[in-house]
C-alpha positions, 0 to 999 in steps of 0.5 A: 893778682889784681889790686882792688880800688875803692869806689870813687866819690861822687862826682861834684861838678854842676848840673848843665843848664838845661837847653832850651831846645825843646828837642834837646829836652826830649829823653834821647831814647825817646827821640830814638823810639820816634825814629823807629816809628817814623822810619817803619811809617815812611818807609811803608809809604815809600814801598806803596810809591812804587818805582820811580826813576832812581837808581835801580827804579827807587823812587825819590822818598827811598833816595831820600831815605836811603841818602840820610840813613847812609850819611849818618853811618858814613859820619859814624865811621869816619870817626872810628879810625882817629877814635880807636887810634887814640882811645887806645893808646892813651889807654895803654898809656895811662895803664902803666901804673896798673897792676891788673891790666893783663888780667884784665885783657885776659878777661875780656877774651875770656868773657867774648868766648864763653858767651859766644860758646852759649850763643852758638851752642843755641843756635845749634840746638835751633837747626837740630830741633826745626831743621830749617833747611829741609822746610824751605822752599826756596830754589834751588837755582839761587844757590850759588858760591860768594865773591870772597870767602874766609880762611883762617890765613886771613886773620893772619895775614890781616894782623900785618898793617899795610901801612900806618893807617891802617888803610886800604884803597879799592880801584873802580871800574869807572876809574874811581878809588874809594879809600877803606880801612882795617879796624884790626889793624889800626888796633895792633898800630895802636896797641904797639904805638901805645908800648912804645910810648910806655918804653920811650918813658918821660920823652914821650908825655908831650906826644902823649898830651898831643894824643889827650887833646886830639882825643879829647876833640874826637870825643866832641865831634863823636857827641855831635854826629850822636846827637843825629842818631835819631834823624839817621834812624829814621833813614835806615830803618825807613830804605830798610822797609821800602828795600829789602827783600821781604817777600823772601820770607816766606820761603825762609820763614823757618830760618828767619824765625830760628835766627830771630829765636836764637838772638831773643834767647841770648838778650832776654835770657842769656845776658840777664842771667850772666848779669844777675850771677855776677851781681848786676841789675838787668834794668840798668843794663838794659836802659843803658845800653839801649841807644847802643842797641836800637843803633845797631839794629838800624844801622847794621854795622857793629864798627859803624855804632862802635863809637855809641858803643863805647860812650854807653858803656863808660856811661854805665860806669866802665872806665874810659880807659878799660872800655877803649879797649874792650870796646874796639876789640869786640867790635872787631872780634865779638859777635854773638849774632854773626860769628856764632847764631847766624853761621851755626844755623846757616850751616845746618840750613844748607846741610838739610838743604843739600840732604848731608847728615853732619855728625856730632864732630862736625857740630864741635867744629861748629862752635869751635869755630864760631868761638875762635872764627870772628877773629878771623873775619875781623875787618872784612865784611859781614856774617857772609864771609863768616858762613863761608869759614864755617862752611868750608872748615865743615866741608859743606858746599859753598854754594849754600851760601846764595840761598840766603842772600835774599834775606841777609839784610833782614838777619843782619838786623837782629845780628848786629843789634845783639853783636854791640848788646854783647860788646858792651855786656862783657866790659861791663862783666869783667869790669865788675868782676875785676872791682873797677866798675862804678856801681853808683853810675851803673846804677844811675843808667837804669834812672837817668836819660841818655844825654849825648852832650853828657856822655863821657861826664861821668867816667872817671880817670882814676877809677883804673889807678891802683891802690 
């Protein structure tokens, strides 16, 4: 039975001097909204250039965009192996004195599987209805069977940590070795790390003012790569427009607008109402969670914005220690656009594409996978190999797979923008739910500009205490 805190007075601590920066002073979302633009400008008048003498016939302004739009992500997940490592830890440290904390994971796994259960059940509906699959003309020579897939020993297999860090090395051809690594299994390192520190007791509080400190300057790099998303947004957005294959389109106009039908649905309808049931204000959600947002769709990586993530919802009154938690285990398991809308419909794609019936079961195994499947892909890459999970447990012919290549990047978009807009909407459910969150604050986000330097101000280290 969980214990109820009373909500934290208001913090006292000075307003910060304002900058003179007059970029600083700029609301960050409008910052933001202006990288948007800029890259759609830039990155029409990149494609009018025409090919230019790059790699693969880009022209200067593509490298150039794609160049800032790879670095600001590169930035961003360097930060995310130290940040879950230490978020958690000291999370699982400072818990000890919380009577609630197994509720609290319960709930959170809870939440991720009865909005993923909502968001695939769309999805179906969307495939049953316009039979996407049929109305395509795209040829049939471009299918053709993925590199990899997923099967379920994977997600097994991908729990057992290869070594401490949780990292991987991949050998190229030219004879170089490019270093990886598991988001999952740096969690469960960090989630033992963080029992064995509550087990070893009082010996382990100078390791644990190591971990306060080292985190603690992570948070601070965190605000400072933040502080580029603008400049980043510019740069991914703009490659995306100069390089994605738009005129693919047309012959998947029916998928593309189901997938982009089925994530509007789930943000505009789903989300809110799940708020309001549960005492919320849709706008404050909304404003707060923005910045998170708008980065994941440019960026297409849900571990890559984990970090914005995570600083939007403390800032919307989740507290530190819960989000740090929540947050790493939804970036890696909690994706209502790839693991439940996206292979829902790509499955009935390539069912009407091939001329299969599926049969109420096989739309069952649907959801059960897109339910329980995102943890199998966890730490593996993107929705494609969370299509051939789907596809294989339905016995459907992988080679579907290929059809829908051309348009991945457009999709993967809207996917992972929903993914981190879902993340951050079952912390703050649960944390509602369980009386932890700051109302004052969550409120206040709907008023009060995203400020990065300011991000982590207002989260307080008390508010998970028990009573």
């Amino acid at each position: 039975m969980s214990t109820q805190t009373p909500s934290p007075a208001p913090s006292t601590a000075p307003a910060p001097a304002p900058s003179r920066n007059p970029f600083v002073r700029i609301p960050f979302g409008v910052q933001v909204l202006a990288g948007l633009v800029l890259g759609i400008v830039l990155g029409l008048v990149a494609s009018a250039m025409g090919p230019g003498s790059g790699p693969e016939g880009a022209n200067w302004l593509v490298t150039t965009l794609d160049t800032i739009g790879s670095a600001f992500v590169t930035l961003l997940k360097a930060l995310v192996p130290p940040l879950v490592f230490l978020a958690i830890v000291s999370s699982i440290a400072n818990l000890r004195n919380v009577t609630n904390a197994a509720r609290l994971a319960g709930q959170t796994l809870l939440w991720f599987a009865i909005t993923s259960a909502i968001a695939v059940s769309i999805g179906i509906a969307l495939g049953a209805l316009t039979s996407p699959g049929s109305r395509a003309s795209v040829d049939a020579s471009s299918a053709a069977a993925p590199d990899s897939e997923g099967t379920w020993l994977d997600f097994l297999v991908g729990l057992i940590p290869s070594n401490f860090l949780g990292i991987s090395a991949s050998p190229h051809d030219d004879g170089t070795v490019s270093l990886g690594f598991n988001t999952l299994q740096i969690l469960v390192i960090a989630i033992a790390t963080g029992i064995a520190v509550l087990s070893v007791g009082a010996k382990a509080e100078p390791f644990l003012d190591v971990v306060d400190s080292l985190l603690a300057v992570v948070q601070k790099l965190l605000w400072w790569v933040i502080r580029l998303a603008p400049l980043g947004t510019v740069g991914l957005l703009g490659y995306a427009v100069a390089s994605y294959g738009w005129d693919a389109i047309g012959s998947l106009g029916w998928f593309v607008a189901d997938i982009y039908i089925g994530l509007l649905l789930v943000a505009f309808v789903v989300y809110p109402v799940l708020l309001k049931l549960n005492g919320l204000s849709i706008r404050s959600f909304a404003r707060g969670v923005w910045p998170a947002t708008s980065l994941g769709f440019v960026s297409r990586s849900s571990m890559g914005t984990m970090p914005m993530t995570q600083t939007v919802t403390e800032r919307m009154g989740v507290p530190r220690h819960y989000a740090s938690f929540a947050i790493p285990l939804g970036a890696t398991t909690k994706m209502d656009g790839c693991a439940a809308i996206y292979p829902a419909l790509a499955a009935i794609f390539v069912a009407n594409f091939f001329g299969i019936d599926l049969s109420i079961m096989q739309y069952l195994l649907i959801v059960l996978v897109s339910v329980l499947g995102s943890a199998a892909t966890a730490g593996m890459t993107g929705a494609t190999v969370m299509l051939t999970l789907t596809l294989s447990t339905l016995g459907l012919p992988l080679e579907g797979v290929g059809l829908l290549l051309a348009i991945d990047p457009i999709l993967d978009m809207g996917r992972t923008a929903l993914n981190v807009t879902g993340q951050a909407l079952v912390a703050v459910i649960v944390a509602q739910r369980e009386k932890i969150l700051d109302r004052a604050a969550y409120d206040a986000s709907a008023r009060e500009p995203f400020r990065p330097d300011a991000a982590g101000d207002g989260v307080r280290e008390g508010q998970l205490a028990a009573a």
